[in-house]
N, C-alpha and C positions, 0 to 999 in steps of 0.2 A: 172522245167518246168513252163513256164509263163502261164498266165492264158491264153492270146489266144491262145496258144499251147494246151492249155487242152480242149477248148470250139472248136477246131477244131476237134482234136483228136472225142474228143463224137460225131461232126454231123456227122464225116465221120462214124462211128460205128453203130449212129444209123441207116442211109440210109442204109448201107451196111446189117443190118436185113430188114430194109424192102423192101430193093429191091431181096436178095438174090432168090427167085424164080419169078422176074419182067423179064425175059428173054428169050426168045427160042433158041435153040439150035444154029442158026444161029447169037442171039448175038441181033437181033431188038426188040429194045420196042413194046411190045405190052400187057402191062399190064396200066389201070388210074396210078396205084401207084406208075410207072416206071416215067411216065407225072410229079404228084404230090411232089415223090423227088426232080427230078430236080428244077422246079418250088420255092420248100424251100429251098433249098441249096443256088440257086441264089437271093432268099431274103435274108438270113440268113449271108452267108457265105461273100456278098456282093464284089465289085471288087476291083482287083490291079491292082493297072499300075505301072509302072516303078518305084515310089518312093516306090515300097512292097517287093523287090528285094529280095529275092529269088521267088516271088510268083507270077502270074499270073492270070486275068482272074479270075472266082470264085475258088481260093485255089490252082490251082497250080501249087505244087513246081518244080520250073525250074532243069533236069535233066542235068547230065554231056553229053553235046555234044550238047544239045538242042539251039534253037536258034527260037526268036519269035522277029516279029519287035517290035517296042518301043509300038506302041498301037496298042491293039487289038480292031476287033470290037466284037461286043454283040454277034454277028452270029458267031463268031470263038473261044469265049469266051465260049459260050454253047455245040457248037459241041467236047470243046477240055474237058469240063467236062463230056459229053456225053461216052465217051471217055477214062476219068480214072476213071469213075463207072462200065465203063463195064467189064474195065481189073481188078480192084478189085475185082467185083462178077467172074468174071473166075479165078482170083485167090484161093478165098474161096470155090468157086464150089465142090471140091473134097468131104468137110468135109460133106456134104448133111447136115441133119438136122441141125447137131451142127456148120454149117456157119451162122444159124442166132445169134450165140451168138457174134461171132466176129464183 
């Protein structure tokens, strides 16, 4: 595992605790710390464009069937992380407490 594989791996892990109850049932932010993630992530995690190939936007990874023009902008960048933090906390969702370990 290359180091920025590993430095990804952890932000996505750590958001992922602390957003794990940043959500309401319907799925909309409405938690600061739901704001606050985002916000570090897209400092942190910083953008790809098309020379980061498999990766996109802040982190990411372009799925089989997916299709994004060559450059994003910031505004579609955000919505599309917006986006795979929320399907990740509905992923872990079930485990209740023990999803902030994940």
């Amino acid at each position: 595992m290359t180091r920025q594989t590993k430095r990804r791996s952890m932000l996505w892990a750590l958001f992922l605790t602390i957003l794990a109850g940043g959500l309401n049932a319907q799925g909309n932010a409405v938690n600061p710390l739901w704001e606050s993630a985002v916000e570090c992530i897209m400092k942190y995690e910083s953008w790809h464009g098309p020379e980061h190939y498999p990766y996109v936007a802040f982190g990411h990874r372009i799925r089989p069937g997916e299709r994004f023009p060559s450059r994003l902008t910031r505004k579609e960048g955000e919505q599309l992380l917006r986006k795979d933090l929320k399907e990740l906390c509905a992923l872990f969702r079930h485990l209740g407490k023990d999803s902030l370990i994940l």
